[in-house]
MARROLO-186246 format. One record per residue (C-alpha): chain; x, y, z. Coordinates in pm, whole numbers. Layout:
# residues N
@c: A, x: X, y: Y, z: Z;
...
# end
This chain:
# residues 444
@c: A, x: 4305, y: 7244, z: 17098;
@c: A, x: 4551, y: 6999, z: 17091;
@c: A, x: 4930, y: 7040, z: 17185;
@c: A, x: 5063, y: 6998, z: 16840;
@c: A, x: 4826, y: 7259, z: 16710;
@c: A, x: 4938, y: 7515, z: 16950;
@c: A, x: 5286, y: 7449, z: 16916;
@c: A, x: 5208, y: 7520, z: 16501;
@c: A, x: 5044, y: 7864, z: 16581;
@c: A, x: 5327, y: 7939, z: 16808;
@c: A, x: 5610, y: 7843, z: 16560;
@c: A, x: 5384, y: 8037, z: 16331;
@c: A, x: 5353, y: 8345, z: 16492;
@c: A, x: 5711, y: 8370, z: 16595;
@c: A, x: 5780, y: 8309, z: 16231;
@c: A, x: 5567, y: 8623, z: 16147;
@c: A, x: 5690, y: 8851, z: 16390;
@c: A, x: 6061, y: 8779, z: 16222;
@c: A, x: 5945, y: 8877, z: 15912;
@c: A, x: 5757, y: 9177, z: 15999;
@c: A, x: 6088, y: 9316, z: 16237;
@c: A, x: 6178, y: 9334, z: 15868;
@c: A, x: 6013, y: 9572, z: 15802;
@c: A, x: 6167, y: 9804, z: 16013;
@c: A, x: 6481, y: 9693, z: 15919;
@c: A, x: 6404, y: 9779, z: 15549;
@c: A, x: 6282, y: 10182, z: 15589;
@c: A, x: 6411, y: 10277, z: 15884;
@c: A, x: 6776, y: 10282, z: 15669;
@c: A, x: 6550, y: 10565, z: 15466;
@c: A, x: 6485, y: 10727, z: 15836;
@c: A, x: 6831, y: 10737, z: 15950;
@c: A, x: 7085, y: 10809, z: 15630;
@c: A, x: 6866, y: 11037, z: 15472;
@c: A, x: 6563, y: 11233, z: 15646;
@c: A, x: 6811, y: 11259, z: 15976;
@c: A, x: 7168, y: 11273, z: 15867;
@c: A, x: 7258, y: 11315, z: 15479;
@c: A, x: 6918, y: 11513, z: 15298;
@c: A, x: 6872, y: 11788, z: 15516;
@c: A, x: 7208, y: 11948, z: 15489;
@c: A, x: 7274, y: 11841, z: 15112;
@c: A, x: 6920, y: 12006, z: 15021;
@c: A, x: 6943, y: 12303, z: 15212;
@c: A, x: 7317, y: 12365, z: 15059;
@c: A, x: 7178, y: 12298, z: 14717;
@c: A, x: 6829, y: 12546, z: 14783;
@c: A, x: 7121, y: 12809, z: 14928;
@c: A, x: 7299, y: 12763, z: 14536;
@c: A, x: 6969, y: 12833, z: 14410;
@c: A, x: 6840, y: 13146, z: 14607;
@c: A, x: 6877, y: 13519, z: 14546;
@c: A, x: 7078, y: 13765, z: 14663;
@c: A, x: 6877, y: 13780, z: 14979;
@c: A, x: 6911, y: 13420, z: 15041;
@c: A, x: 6585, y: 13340, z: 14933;
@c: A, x: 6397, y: 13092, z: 14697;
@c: A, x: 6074, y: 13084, z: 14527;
@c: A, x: 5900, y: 12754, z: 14475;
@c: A, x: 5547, y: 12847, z: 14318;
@c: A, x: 5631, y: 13245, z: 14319;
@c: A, x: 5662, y: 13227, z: 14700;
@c: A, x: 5915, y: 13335, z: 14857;
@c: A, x: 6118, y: 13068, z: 15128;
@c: A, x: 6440, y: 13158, z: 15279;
@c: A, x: 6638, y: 12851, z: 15157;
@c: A, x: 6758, y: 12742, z: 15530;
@c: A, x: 6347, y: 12664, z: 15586;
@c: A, x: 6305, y: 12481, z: 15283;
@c: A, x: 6408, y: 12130, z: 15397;
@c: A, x: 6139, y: 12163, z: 15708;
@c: A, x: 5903, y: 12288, z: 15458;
@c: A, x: 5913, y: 12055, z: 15292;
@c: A, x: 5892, y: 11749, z: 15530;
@c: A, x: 5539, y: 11947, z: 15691;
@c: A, x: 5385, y: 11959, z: 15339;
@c: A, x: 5430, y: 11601, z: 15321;
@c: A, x: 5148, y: 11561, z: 15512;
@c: A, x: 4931, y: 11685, z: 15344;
@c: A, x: 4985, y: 11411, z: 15073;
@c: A, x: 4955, y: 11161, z: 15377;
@c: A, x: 4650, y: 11293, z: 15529;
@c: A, x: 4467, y: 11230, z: 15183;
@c: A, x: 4617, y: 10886, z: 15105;
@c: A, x: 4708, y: 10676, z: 15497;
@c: A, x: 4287, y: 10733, z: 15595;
@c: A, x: 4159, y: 10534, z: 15209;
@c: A, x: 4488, y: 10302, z: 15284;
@c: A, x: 4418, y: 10227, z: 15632;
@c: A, x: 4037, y: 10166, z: 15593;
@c: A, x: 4107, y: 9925, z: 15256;
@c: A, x: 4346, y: 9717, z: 15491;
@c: A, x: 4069, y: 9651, z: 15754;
@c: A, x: 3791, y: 9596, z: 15521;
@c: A, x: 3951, y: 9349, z: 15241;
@c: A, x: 4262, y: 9211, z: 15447;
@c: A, x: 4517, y: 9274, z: 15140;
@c: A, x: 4754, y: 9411, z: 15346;
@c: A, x: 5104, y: 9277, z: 15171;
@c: A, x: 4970, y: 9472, z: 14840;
@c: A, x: 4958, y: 9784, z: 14997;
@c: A, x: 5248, y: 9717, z: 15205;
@c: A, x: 5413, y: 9663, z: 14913;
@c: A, x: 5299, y: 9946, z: 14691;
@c: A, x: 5394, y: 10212, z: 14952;
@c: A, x: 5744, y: 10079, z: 15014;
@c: A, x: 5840, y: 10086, z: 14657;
@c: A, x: 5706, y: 10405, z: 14549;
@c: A, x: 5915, y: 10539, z: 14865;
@c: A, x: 6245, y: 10336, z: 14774;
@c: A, x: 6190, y: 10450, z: 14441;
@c: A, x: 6159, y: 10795, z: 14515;
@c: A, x: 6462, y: 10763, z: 14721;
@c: A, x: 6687, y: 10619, z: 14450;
@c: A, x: 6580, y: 10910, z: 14218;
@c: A, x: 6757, y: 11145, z: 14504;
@c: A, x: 7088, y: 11024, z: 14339;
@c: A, x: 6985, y: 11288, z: 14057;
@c: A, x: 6965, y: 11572, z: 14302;
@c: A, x: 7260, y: 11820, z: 14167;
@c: A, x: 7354, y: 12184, z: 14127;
@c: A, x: 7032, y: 12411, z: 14228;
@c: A, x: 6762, y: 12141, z: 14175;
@c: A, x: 6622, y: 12188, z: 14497;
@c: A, x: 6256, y: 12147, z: 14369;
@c: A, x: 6335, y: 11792, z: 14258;
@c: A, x: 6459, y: 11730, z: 14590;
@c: A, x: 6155, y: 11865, z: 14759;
@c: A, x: 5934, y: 11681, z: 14540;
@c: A, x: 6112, y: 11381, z: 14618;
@c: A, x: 6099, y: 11420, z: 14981;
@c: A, x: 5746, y: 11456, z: 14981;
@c: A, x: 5680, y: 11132, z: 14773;
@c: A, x: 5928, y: 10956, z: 14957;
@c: A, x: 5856, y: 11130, z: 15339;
@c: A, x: 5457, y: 10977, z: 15296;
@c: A, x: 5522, y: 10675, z: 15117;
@c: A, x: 5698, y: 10562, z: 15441;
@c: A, x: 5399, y: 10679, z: 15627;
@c: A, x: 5163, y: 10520, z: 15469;
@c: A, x: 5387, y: 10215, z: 15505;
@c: A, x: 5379, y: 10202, z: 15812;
@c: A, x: 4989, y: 10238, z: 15894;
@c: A, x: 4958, y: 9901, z: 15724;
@c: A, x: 5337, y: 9785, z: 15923;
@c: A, x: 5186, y: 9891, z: 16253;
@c: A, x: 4857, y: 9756, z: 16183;
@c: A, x: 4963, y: 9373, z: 16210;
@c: A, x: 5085, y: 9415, z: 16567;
@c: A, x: 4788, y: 9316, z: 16707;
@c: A, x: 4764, y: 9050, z: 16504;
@c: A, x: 5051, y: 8876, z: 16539;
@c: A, x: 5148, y: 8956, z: 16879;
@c: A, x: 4878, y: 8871, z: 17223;
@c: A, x: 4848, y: 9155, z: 17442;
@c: A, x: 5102, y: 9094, z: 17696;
@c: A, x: 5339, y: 8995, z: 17447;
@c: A, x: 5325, y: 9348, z: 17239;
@c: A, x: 5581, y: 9575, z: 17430;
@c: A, x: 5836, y: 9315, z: 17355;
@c: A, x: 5761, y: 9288, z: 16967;
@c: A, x: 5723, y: 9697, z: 16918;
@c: A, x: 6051, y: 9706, z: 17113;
@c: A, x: 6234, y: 9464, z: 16907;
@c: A, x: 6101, y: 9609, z: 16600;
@c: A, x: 6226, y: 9923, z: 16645;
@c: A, x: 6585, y: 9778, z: 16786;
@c: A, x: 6580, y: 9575, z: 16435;
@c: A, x: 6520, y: 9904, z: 16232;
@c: A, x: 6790, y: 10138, z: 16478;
@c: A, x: 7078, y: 9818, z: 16382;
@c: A, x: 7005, y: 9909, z: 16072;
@c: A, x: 7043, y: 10235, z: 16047;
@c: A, x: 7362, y: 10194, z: 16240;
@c: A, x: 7487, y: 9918, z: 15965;
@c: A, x: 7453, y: 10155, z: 15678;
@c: A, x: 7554, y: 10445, z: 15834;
@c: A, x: 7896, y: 10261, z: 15865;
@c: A, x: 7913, y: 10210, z: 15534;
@c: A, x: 7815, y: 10557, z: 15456;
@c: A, x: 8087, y: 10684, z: 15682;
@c: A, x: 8314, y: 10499, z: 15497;
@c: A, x: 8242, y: 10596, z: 15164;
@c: A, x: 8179, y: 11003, z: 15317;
@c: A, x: 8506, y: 11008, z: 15494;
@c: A, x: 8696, y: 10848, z: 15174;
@c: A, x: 8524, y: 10953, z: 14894;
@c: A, x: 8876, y: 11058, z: 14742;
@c: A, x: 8992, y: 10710, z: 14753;
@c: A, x: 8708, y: 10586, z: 14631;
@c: A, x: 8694, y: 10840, z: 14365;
@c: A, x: 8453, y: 11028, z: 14377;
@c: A, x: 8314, y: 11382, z: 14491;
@c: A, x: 8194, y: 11474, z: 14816;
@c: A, x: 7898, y: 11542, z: 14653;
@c: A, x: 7857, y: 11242, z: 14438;
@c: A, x: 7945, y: 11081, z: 14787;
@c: A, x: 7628, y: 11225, z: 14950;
@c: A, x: 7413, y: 11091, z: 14632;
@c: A, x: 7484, y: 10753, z: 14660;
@c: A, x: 7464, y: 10747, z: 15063;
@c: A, x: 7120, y: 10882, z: 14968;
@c: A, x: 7034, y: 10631, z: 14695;
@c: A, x: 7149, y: 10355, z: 14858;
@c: A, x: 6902, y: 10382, z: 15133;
@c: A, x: 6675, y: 10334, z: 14849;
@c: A, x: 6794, y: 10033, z: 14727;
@c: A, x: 6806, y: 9903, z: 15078;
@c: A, x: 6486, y: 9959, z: 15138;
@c: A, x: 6351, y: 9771, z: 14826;
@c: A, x: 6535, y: 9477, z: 14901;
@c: A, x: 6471, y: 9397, z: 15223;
@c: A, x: 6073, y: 9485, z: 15189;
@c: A, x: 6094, y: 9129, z: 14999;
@c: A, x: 6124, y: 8969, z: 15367;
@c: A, x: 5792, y: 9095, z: 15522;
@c: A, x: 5668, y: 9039, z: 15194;
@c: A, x: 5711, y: 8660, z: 15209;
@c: A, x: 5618, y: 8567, z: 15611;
@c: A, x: 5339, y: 8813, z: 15683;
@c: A, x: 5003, y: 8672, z: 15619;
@c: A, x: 4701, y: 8849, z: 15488;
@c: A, x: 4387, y: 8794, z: 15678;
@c: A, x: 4079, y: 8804, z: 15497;
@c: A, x: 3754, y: 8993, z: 15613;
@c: A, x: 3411, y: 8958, z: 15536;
@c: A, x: 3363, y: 9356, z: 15520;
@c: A, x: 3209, y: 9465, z: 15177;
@c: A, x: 3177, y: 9821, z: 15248;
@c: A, x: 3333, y: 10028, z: 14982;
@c: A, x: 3621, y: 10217, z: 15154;
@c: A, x: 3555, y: 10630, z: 15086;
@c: A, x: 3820, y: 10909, z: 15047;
@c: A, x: 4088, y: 11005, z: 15293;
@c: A, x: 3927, y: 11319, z: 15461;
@c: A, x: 3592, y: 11144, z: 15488;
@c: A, x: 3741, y: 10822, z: 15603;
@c: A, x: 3955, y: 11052, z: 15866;
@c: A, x: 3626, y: 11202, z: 15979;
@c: A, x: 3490, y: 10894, z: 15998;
@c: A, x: 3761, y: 10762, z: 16194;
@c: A, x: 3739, y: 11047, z: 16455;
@c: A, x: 3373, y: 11051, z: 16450;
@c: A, x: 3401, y: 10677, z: 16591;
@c: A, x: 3712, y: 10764, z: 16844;
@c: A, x: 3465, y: 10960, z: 17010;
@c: A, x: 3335, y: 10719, z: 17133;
@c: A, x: 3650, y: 10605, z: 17298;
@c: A, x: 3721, y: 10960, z: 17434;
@c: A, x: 4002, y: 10804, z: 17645;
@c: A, x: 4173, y: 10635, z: 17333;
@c: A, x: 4120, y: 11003, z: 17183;
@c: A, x: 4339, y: 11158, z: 17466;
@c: A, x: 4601, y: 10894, z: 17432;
@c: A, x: 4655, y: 10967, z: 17027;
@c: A, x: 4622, y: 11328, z: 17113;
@c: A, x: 4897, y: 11343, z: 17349;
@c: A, x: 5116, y: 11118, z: 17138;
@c: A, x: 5015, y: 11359, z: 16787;
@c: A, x: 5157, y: 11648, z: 17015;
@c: A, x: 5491, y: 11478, z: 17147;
@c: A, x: 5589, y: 11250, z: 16909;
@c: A, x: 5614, y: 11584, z: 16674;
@c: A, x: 5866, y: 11716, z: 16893;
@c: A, x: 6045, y: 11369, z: 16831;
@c: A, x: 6022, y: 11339, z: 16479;
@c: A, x: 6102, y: 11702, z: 16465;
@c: A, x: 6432, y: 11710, z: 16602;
@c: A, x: 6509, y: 11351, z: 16442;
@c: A, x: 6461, y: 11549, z: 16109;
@c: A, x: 6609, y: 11886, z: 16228;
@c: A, x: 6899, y: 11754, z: 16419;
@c: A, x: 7189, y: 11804, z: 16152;
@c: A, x: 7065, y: 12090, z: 16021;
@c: A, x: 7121, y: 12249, z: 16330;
@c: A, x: 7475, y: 12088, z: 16382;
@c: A, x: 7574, y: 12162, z: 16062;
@c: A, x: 7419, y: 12534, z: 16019;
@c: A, x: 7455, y: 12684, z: 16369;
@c: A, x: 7716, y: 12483, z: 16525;
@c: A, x: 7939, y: 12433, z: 16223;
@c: A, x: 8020, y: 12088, z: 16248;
@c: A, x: 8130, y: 11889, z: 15959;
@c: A, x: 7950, y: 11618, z: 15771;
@c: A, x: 8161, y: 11297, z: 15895;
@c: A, x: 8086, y: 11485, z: 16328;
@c: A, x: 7734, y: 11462, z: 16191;
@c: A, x: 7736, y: 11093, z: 16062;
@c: A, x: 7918, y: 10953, z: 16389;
@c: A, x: 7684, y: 11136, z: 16630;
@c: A, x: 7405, y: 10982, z: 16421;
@c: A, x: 7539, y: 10651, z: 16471;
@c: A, x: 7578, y: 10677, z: 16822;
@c: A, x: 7216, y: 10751, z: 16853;
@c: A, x: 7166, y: 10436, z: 16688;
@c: A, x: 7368, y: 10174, z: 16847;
@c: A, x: 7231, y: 10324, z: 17180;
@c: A, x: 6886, y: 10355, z: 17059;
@c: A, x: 6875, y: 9998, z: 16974;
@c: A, x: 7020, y: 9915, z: 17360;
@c: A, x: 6750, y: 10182, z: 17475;
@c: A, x: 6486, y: 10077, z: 17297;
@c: A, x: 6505, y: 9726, z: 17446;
@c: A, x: 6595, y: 9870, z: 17787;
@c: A, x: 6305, y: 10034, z: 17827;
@c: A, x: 6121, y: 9756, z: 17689;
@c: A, x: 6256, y: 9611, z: 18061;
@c: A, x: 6150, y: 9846, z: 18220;
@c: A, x: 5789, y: 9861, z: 18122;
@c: A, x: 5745, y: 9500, z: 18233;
@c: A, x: 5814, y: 9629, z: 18601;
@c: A, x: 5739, y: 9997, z: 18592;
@c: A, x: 5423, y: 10015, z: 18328;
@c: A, x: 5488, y: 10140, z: 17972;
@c: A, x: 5315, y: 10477, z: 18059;
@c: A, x: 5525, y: 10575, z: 18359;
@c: A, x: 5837, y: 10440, z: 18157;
@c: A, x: 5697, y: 10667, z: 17837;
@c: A, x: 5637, y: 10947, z: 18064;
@c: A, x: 5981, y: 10923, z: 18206;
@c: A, x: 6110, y: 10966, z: 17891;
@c: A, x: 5941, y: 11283, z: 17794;
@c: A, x: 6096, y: 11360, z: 18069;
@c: A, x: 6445, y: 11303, z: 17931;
@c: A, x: 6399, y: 11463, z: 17618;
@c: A, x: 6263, y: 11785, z: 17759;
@c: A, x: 6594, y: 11809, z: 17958;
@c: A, x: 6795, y: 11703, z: 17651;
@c: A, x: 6686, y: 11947, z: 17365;
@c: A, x: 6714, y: 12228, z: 17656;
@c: A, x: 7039, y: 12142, z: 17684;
@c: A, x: 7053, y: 12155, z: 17326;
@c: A, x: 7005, y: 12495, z: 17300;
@c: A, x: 7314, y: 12634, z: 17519;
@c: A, x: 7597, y: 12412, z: 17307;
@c: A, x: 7861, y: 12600, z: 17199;
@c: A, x: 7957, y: 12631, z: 16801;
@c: A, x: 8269, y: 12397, z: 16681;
@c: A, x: 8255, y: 12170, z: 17037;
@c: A, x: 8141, y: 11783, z: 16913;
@c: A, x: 8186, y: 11671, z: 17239;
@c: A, x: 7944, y: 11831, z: 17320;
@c: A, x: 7726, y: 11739, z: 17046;
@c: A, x: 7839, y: 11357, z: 17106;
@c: A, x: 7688, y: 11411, z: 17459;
@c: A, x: 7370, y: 11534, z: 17363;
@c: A, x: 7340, y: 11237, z: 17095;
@c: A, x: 7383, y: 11004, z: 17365;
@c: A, x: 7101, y: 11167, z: 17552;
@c: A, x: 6821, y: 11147, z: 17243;
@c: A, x: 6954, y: 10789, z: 17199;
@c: A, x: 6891, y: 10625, z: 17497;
@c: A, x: 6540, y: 10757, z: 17522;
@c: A, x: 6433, y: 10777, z: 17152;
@c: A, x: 6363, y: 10375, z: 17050;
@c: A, x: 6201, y: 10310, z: 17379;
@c: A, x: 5958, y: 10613, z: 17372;
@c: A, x: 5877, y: 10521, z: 17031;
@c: A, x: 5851, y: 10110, z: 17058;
@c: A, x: 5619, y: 10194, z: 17411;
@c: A, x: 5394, y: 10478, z: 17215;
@c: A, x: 5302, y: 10221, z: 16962;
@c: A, x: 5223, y: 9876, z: 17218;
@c: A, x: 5039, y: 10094, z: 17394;
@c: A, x: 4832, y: 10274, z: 17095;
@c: A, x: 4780, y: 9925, z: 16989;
@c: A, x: 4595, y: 9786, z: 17324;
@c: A, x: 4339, y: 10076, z: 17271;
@c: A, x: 4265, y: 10079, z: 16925;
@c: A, x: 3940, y: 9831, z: 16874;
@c: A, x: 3923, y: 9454, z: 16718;
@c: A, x: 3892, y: 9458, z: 16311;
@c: A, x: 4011, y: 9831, z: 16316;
@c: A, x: 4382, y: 9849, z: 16350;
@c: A, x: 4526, y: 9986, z: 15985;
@c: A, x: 4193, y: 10254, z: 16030;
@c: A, x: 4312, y: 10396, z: 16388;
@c: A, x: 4682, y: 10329, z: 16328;
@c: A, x: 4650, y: 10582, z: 15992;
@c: A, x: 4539, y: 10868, z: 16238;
@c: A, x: 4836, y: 10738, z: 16510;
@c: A, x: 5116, y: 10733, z: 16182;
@c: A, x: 5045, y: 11086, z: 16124;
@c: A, x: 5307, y: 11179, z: 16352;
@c: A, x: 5528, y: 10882, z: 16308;
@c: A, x: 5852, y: 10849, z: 16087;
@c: A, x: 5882, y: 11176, z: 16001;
@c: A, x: 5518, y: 11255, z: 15898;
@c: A, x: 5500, y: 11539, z: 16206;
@c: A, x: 5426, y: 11857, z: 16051;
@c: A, x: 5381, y: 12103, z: 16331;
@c: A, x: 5695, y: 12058, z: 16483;
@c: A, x: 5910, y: 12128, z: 16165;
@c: A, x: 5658, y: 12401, z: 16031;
@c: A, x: 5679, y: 12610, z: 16373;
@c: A, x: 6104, y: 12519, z: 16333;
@c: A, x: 6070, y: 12654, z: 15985;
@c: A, x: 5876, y: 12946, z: 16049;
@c: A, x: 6125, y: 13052, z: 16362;
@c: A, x: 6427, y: 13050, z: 16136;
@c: A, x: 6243, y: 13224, z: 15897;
@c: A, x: 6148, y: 13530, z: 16154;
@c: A, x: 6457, y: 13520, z: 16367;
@c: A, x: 6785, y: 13385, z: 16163;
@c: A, x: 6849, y: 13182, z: 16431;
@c: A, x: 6842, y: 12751, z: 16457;
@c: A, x: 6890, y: 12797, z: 16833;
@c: A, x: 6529, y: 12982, z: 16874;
@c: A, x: 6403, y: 12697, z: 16630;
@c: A, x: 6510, y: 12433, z: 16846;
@c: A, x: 6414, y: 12565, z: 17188;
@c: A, x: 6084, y: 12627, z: 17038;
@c: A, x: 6050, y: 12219, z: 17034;
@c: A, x: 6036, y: 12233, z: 17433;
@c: A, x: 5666, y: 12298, z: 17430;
@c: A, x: 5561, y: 11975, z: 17243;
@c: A, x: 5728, y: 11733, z: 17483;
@c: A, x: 5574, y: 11959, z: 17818;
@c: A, x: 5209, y: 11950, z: 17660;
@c: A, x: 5277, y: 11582, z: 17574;
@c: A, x: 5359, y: 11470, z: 17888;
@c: A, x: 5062, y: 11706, z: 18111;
@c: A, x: 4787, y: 11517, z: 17857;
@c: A, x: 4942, y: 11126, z: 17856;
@c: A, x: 4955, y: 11171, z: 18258;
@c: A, x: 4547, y: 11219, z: 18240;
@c: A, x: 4529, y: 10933, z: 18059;
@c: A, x: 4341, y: 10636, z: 18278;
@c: A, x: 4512, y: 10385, z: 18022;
@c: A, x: 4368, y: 10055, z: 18213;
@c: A, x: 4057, y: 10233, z: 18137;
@c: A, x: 4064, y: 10273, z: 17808;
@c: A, x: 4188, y: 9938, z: 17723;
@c: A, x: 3882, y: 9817, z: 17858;
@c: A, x: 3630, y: 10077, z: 17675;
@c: A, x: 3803, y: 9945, z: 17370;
@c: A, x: 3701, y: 9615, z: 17465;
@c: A, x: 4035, y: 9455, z: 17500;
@c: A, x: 4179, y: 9237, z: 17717;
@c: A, x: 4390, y: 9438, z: 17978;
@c: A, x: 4770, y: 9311, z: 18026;
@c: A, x: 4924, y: 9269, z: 18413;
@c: A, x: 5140, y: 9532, z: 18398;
@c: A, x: 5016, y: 9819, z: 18202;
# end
């Protein structure tokens, strides 16, 4: 291969890897303003408008006390995922149309997050119906998103692009939430209700998203297969999908450990201002800026520990940070009511760990997952990515719902990232890079 030809597929694949940082630019916005800061308090206070006497509701003649709705909510969205990221994923490996689906799945999400501007008065239902649209539309997203790391990135190159990738999507987040802050904290200039405020912060994530989806859109290339075999429905294709991880019992153990702590994650990204805002009593705008703190330091620890992989090994660094977070949300649990200084300390705890456990999770998922079946293992991996965890926020729903109490809900998150960590420490990952039949990296 000549020079000039290599320099092309370099200049190429650099080119590809900007446009698919994109990507995570574009939804993570929907991550940030509105699953972690702005929806879960505005729903809940409109489900609490809505309830009886007792403080319940009743979607479907069953009754919910309206403080669990929002978690509810975000684990039934999985259930919509489970049927539709298995068909997605195995359609992406077996015709190579990947920007199609790509596409479909970001703009049924950014449309469903625009609609959230409608959300008034006690229409909590329409808020949890758009949740769950919008919640798996960005999961299914992202099986296909994830899926073209391997592609476009060679093995020793990955933990750099997941890193980057994820610092993109935390800048983001941190760019709009300034802008939301803005318009939150002045909504009287502007003119506007508080409310009304907290619809368009929510809407505009929407429209964000949409947008900048049109970058990935136009650099990412499909890559055609020669597969023909028709792709089957979501719980047989997820059988299928275990059925061959089997196999690859050590690829198995990584995704389990990673279902079971990533949860915990994705639980308290979702949970985190309802528990600020419920038992500690802190106001919207303490919310908003502890939110954006985690960003701007996410984005530094996100590449950080990108660093720090290249000398330490991405598992150690991963395990360190389970580490972290076990330390953090047990802290978590003692703050006192009405203190954001507190709060602002515990924000810069989850944000120096949480880009870099996340970024490290998915290089390494992607060195173990086998050639020509990326968007098929990465739809089982997403099912506890960006929000789509559903034990974590079903077990916080159901201990608010017994005990009254957000502190008992949030302690009860320990037990993910403990479990997490004891199974991803018995995982030989060098190992199981090679039973996938992948080249292994130097420093692993």
């Amino acid at each position: 291969m000549s020079t000039d030809t290599v320099r092309t597929d370099v200049i190429d694949r650099q080119r590809e890897q900007r446009g698919w940082y994109f990507y995570d630019w574009a939804c993570s916005v929907y991550s940030t303003s509105v699953l972690t800061v702005f929806l879960g308090p505005y729903l809940t206070a409109v489900a609490k408008s809505a309830a009886d006497a007792d403080g319940f509701v009743h979607p479907l003649g069953i009754p919910v006390r309206a403080g669990s709705f929002f978690a509810y909510c975000v684990s039934a969205s999985v259930i919509v995922s489970i049927l539709v990221m298995p068909l997605v994923g195995a359609a992406a490996d077996r015709t190579g149309r990947k920007k199609p689906l790509l596409a479909a799945c970001a703009y049924v999400g950014a449309t469903a997050t625009t609609g959230l501007f409608f959300l008034s008065g006690d229409r909590y239902l329409l808020g949890g119906l758009l949740l769950i649209v919008a919640n798996s539309s960005v999961a299914v997203s992202m099986v296909v998103y994830n899926s073209y790391l391997p592609q476009i990135a060679p093995p020793e190159d990955r933990d750099r692009v997941s890193s980057r990738g994820w610092a993109f999507g935390y800048a983001a987040g941190s760019s709009m939430l300034i802008v939301n802050l803005a318009l939150f904290t002045g909504h009287d200039s502007f003119g506007v209700s508080e409310s009304t405020a907290v619809r368009i912060c929510l809407a505009s994530a929407g429209l964000w998203w949409g947008a900048f989806t049109l970058v990935p859109l136009k650099r990412l290339r499909d890559r055609r297969t020669t597969s023909s075999a028709p792709a089957v429905h979501g719980w047989r294709q997820l059988a299928s999908t275990v059925r061959d991880m089997r196999g690859k019992p050590l690829t198995l153990g990584f995704l389990l450990a990673y279902l079971i702590y990533n949860d915990g994650i994705q639980t308290v990204i979702s949970q985190a201002s309802v528990y600020g805002s419920q038992e500690l009593g802190l106001s919207q705008s303490t919310l908003i800026t502890a939110v954006l703190m985690v960003q701007v330091l996410a984005v530094a620890g996100a590449l950080g520990m990108g660093r720090l992989a290249r000398t330490y090994g991405a598992k150690r660094t991963v395990l360190g940070s389970l580490v972290a977070w076990t330390v953090t949300l047990a802290a978590g649990y003692f703050l006192p009511a009405g203190a954001p200084v507190w709060f602002f300390v515990l924000a810069a705890g989850i944000g120096l760990v949480l880009g870099g456990s996340q970024a490290l999770s998915r290089s390494l998922f992607s060195h173990l997952v086998p050639p020509g079946k990326e968007a098929e293992y990465f739809s089982a991996y997403e099912m506890s990515d960006r929000g789509m965890s559903w034990l974590g926020p079903l077990l916080f729903g159901i201990t608010y719902q017994l005990t009254g109490s957000y502190r008992d809900a949030i302690i009860s998150l320990v037990a993910f990232f403990v479990i997490g960590f004891a199974l991803l420490a018995r995982v030989p990952v060098r190992q199981a890079i090679l039973d996938a039949g992948n080249p292994v990296p130097e420093r692993i």
